[in-house]
N, C-alpha and C positions, 0 to 999 in steps of 0.2 A: 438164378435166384438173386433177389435183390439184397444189395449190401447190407442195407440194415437189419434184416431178416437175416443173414449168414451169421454176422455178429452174435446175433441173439440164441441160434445154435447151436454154434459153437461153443459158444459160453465165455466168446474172448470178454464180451459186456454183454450185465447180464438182464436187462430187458430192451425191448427194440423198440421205443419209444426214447432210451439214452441215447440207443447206439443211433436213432435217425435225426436226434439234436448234436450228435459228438459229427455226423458227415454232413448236418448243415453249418457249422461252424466250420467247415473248411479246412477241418485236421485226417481228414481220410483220402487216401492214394490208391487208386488201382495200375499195377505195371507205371507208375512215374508220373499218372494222371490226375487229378482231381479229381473227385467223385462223388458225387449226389447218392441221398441215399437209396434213392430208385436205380444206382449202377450196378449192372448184371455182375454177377460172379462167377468165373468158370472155372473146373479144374483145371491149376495149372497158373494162374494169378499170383503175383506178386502185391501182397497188400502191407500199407504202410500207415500205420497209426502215428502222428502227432501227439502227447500228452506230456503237455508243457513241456519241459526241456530235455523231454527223453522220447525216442523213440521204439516203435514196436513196430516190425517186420515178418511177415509170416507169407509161407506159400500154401493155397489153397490145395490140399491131395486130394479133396474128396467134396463133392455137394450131393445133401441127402435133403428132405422134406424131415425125416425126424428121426430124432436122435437121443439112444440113452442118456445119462448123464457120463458115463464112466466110457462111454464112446466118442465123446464130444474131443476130444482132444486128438482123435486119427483123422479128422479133416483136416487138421492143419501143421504145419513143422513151423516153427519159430527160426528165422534167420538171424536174427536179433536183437 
C-alpha cells in the first residue's frame, strides 16, 4: 500500500492529499529511508514522521484496504 494512503487509514493524518504533501516535504521515513509518497508499506515497517522538532515512530502491524474508525489504530504501535 502506498504511504500516503496508509497514513490516511490509519488515521495517523487525516486526509491523504496532507499526508502526500507531509512525504513530499521530505519529513517521512520508511525503515531509515526517505520516502515518496508512492513508498510501499509493508507489515513490519518502521515509519518515522518528522513534525517540526518532534518526532513520531510507529511500526506497521497490519495493512488492510479498509478500515473502521475505531480499528484504525491496530495497524499501528507507536515506538515513539
Amino acid at each position: 500500500m502506498r504511504l500516503d494512503k496508509f497514513l490516511k487509514i490509519s488515521r495517523i493524518i487525516k486526509r491523504r492529499t496532507v499526508a502526500k504533501e507531509f512525504a513530499e516535504s521530505e519529513r517521512a521515513f520508511i525503515n531509515g529511508r526517505l520516502a515518496k509518497p508512492s513508498s510501499e508499506v509493508k507489515k513490519g515497517d518502521i515509519i518515522t514522521l518528522k513534525m517540526g522538532d518532534k518526532e513520531l515512530t510507529f511500526e506497521v502491524l497490519d495493512v488492510r484496504e479498509n478500515v473502521k474508525a475505531n480499528e484504525a489504530k491496530n495497524l499501528y504501535r507507536i515506538i515513539e
